[in-house]
Wavefront OBJ file of the C-alpha trace (Angstrom):
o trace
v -59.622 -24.479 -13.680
v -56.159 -23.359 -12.091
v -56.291 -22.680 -8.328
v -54.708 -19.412 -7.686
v -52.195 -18.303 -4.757
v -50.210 -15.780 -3.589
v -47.198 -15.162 -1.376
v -47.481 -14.324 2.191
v -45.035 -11.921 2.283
v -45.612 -8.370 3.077
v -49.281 -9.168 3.557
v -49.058 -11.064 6.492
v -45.983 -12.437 9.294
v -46.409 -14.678 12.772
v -48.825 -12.086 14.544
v -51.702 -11.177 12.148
v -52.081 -14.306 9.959
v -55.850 -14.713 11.132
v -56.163 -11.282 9.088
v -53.921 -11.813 6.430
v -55.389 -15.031 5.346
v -59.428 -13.758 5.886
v -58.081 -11.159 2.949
v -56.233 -13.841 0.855
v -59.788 -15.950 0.692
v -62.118 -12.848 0.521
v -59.941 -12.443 -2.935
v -60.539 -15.436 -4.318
v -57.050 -17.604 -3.788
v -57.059 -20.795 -2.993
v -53.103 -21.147 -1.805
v -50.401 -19.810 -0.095
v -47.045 -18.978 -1.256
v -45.240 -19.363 2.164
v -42.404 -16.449 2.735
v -40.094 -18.794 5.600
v -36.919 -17.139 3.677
v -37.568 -14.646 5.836
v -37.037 -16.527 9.055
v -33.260 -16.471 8.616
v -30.551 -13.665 7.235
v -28.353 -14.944 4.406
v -25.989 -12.204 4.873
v -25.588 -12.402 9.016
v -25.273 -15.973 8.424
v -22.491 -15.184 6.181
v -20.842 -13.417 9.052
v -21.421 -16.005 11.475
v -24.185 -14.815 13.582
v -25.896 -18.041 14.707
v -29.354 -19.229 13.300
v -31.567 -19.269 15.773
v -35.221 -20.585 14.429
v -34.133 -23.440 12.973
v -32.109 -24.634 15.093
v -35.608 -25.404 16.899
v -36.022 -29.214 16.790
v -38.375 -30.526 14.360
v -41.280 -31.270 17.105
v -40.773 -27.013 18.230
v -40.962 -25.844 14.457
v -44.362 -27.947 13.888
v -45.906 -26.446 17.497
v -44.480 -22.912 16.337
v -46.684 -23.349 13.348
v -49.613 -25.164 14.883
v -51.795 -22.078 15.268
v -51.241 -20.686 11.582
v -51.761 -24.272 9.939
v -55.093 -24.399 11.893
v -55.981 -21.054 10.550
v -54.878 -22.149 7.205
v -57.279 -24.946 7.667
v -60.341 -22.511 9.161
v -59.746 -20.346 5.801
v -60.162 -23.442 3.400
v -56.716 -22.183 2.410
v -53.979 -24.726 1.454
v -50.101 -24.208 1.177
v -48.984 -24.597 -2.800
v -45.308 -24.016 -2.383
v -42.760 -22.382 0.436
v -39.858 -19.631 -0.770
v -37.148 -21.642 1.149
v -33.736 -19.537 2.387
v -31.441 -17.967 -0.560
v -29.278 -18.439 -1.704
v -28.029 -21.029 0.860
v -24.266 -21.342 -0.283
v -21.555 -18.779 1.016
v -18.274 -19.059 -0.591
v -15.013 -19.783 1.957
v -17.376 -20.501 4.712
v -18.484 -24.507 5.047
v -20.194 -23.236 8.282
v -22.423 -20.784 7.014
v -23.044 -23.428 3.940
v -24.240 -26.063 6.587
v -26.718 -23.938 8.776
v -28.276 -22.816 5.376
v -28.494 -26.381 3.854
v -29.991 -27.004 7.293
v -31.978 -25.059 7.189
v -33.540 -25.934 3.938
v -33.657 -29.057 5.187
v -36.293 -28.505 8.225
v -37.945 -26.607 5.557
v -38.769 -29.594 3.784
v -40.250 -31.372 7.224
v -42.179 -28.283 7.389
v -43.990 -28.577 3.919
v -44.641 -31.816 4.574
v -46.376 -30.971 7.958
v -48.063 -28.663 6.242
v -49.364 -30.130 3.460
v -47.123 -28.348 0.929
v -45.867 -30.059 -2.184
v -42.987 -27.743 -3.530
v -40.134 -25.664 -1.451
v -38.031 -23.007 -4.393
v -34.813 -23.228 -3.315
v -33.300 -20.386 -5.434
v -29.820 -22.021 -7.362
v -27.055 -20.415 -6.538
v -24.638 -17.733 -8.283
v -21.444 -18.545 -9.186
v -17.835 -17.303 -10.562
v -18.969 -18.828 -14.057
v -21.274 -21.417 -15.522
v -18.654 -24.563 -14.630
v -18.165 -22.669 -11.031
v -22.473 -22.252 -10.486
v -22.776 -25.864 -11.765
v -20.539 -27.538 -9.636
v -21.442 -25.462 -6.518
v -25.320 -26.309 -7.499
v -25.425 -30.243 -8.215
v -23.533 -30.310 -4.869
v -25.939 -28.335 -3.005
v -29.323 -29.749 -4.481
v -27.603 -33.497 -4.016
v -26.753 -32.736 -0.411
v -30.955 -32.091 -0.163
v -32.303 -34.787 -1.926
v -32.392 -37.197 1.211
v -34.380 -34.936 3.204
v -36.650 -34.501 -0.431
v -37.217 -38.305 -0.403
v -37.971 -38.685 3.407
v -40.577 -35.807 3.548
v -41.932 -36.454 -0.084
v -41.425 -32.779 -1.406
v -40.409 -31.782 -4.456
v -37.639 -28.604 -4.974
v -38.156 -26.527 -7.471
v -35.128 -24.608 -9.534
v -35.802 -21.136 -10.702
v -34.512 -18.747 -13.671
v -31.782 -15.807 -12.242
v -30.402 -12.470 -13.109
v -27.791 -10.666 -11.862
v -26.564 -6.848 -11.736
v -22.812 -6.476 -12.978
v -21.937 -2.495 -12.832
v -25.264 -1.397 -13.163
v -26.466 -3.678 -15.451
v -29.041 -6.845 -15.412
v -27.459 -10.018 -17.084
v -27.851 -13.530 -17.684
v -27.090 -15.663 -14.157
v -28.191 -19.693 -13.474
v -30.750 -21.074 -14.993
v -31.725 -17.996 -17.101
v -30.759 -20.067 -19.942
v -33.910 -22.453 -19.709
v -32.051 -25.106 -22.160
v -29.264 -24.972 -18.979
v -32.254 -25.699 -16.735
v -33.998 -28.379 -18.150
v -30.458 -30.030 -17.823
v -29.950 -29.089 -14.061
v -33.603 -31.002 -13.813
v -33.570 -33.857 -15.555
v -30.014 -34.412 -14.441
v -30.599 -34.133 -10.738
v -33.689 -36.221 -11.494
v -31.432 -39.433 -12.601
v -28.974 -38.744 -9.508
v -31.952 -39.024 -7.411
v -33.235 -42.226 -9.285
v -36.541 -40.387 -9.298
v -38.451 -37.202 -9.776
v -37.932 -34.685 -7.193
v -36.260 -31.425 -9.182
v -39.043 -29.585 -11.097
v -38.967 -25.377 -12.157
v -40.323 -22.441 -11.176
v -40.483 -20.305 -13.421
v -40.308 -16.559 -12.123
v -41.942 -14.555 -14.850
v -40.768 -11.073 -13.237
v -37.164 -12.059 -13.956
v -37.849 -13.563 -17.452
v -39.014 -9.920 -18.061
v -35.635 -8.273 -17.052
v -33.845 -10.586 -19.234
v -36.237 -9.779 -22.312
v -37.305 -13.709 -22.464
v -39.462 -14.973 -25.002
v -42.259 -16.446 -22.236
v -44.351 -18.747 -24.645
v -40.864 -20.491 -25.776
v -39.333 -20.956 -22.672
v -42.558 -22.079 -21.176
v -42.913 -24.708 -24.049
v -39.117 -25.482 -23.408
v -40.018 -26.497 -19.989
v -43.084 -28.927 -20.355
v -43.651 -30.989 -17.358
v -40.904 -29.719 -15.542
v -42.784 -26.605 -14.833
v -44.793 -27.181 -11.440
v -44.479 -23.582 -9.646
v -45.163 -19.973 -10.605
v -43.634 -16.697 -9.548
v -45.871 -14.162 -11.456
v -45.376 -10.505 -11.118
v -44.808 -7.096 -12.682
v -41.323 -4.715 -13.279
v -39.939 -2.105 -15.822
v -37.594 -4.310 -17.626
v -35.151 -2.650 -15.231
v -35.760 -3.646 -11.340
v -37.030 -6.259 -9.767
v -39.950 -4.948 -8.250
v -42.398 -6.968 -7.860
v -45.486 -5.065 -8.363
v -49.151 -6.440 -9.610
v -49.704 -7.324 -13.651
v -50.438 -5.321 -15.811
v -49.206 -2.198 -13.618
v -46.072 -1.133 -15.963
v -46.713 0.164 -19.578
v -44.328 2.037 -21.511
v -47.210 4.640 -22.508
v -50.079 3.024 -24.614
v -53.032 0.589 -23.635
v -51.031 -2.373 -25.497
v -47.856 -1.761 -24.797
v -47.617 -3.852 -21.735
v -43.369 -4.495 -20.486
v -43.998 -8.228 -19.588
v -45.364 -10.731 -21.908
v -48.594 -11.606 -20.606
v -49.742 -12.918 -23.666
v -47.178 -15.449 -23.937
v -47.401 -16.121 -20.675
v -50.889 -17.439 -20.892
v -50.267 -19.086 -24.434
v -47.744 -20.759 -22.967
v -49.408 -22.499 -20.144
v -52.234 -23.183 -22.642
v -49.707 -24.671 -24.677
v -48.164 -26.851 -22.394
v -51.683 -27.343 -20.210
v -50.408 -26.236 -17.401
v -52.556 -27.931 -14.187
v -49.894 -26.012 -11.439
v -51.350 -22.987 -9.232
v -51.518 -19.825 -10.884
v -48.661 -17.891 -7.803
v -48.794 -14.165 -7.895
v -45.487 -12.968 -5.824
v -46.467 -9.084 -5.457
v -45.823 -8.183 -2.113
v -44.342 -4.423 -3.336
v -47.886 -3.969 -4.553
v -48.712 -3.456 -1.156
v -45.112 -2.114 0.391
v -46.246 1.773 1.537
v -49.892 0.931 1.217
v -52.023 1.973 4.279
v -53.283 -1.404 6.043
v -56.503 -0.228 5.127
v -55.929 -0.227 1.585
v -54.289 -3.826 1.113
v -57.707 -5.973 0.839
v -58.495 -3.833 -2.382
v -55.059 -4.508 -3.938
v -55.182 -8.070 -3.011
v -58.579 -8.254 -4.398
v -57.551 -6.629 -7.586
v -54.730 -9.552 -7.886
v -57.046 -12.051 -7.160
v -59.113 -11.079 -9.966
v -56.231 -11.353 -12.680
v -55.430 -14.621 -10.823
v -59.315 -15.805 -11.770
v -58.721 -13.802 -15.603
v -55.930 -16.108 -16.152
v -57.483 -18.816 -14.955
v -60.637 -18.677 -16.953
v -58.207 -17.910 -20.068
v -55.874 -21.028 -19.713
v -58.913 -23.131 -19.234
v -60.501 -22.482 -22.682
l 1 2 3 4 5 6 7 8 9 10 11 12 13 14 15 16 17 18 19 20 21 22 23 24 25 26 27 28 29 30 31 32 33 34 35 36 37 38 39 40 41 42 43 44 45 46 47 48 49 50 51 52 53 54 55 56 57 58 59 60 61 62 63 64 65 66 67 68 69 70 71 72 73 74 75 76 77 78 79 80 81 82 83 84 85 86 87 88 89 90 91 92 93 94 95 96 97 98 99 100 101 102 103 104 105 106 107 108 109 110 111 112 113 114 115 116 117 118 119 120 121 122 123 124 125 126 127 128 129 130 131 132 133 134 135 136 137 138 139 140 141 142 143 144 145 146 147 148 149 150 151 152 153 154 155 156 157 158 159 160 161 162 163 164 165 166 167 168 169 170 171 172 173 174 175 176 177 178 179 180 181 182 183 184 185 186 187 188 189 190 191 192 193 194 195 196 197 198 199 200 201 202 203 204 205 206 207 208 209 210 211 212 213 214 215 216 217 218 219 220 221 222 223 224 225 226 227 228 229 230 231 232 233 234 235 236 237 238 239 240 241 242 243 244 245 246 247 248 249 250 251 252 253 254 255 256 257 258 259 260 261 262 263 264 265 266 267 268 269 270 271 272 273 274 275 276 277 278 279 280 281 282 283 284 285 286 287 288 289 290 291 292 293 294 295 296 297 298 299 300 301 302 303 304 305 306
């Protein structure tokens, strides 16, 4: 069967992992989705405030995360993928672009210290489609170096936007435009480093047809971001939480969403990213929502099996 993960975010930072990650295996998960995007401001970069964590050198990161990694290992709980910085271009500003790319980039030593095989490194938005394509194969080239010396793989992901209210189309929504981004970046690297992740949260915005898309992806599908929304936000919340008034009238596809990784036999960890699940829960109260994750997690998992 699947393992099962989910993010860190929200449930747990740098001073109660111990507790965070006792809840994460009392639900049943396997993995961690690791939440470092936090650990820098896309915006105050923007502005030129200076990056201070990773500007750490590479032997300070690793002692920095010594005591969680050792907790990951007490917990039997491994690292499946890390939600690098994004987006990690700023437009006019080759100084902000660098610390972010360099950031990425000590990202990728830091999966491989610990023992995680995928880093999402969000594409960025762009102007148009030529603009986000040529601002995108520069970016991802400019990290395959650091890919190859740490042995990580990056994973794309589908993106929306909001233009005057509304949610639209943005980079690799079309999943046709993102098998291309892959398999192109694949041949510039001479070898395969660019898979997908496929965010079902933001498929659901768009009004995606899952099972297609999923089938459209194949083998380049490697990471997960499952969660729940309205068809209108981006919220984030745990499946099978918004309805539009009836027991089958579910807003996301979850249906296709398991057909689909049946279809394609999806081996990859099943990645629940639902941290507003637990945003204004009492403390108290998160091991039962976490719990109730992890049993859709095991659900799934039992369903793609079959």
């Amino acid at each position: 069967m699947n393992k099962t993960g989910i993010q860190s975010g929200v449930l747990y930072d740098d001073s109660n992992y111990e507790w965070g990650l006792e809840i994460v295996k009392n639900a049943g998960f396997d993995c961690i989705d690791f939440n470092i995007d936090t650990k820098i401001s896309y915006s105050e970069t923007c502005k030129g405030k200076a990056d201070e964590f990773f500007t750490k050198s590479d032997e300070e990161l690793k002692e920095y995360y010594r005591p969680q990694k050792e907790a990951m290992e007490k917990f039997g709980i491994s690292m499946s993928q890390m939600h690098g910085p994004f987006p990690i271009f700023c437009r006019d500003n080759q100084e902000a672009t660098d610390i972010l790319v360099n950031a990425t980039e000590k990202c990728l030593m830091l999966c491989q210290y610990f023992g995680c095989p995928y880093l999402v490194v969000h594409p960025s938005k762009g102007e148009n489609s030529e603009d986000e394509k040529e601002i995108n194969m520069y970016l991802y080239k400019r990290l395959i170096p650091a890919a190859k010396k740490y042995g990580i793989g990056i994973c794309l992901e589908n993106m929306f936007k909001s233009v005057d209210g509304h949610t639209t189309e943005a980079v690799c929504s079309d999943i046709s435009q993102a098998c291309e981004y892959i398999d192109e970046l694949n041949e510039i690297a001479g070898e395969k480093i660019f898979s997908f992740c496929y965010d079902l949260g933001h498929a659901t915005l768009l009004g995606k047809d899952v099972r297609r898309s999923i089938n459209m992806l194949g083998s380049r599908l490697t990471v997960l971001h499952i969660h729940d929304n309205n068809g209108i936000k981006d919220i984030h919340l745990q499946p099978y939480s918004q309805t539009v008034g009836c027991r089958s009238g579910y807003i996301t596809d979850w249906e296709g969403f398991v057909e689909g990784l049946k279809d394609i036999d999806f081996k990859g960890v099943l990645s629940f990213e639902t941290f507003n699940a637990l945003t204004g829960l009492p403390k108290e109260l998160y091991p039962l929502m976490v719990n109730y994750v992890g049993g859709v997690a095991k659900y799934f998992a039992e369903r793609i099996s079959k």
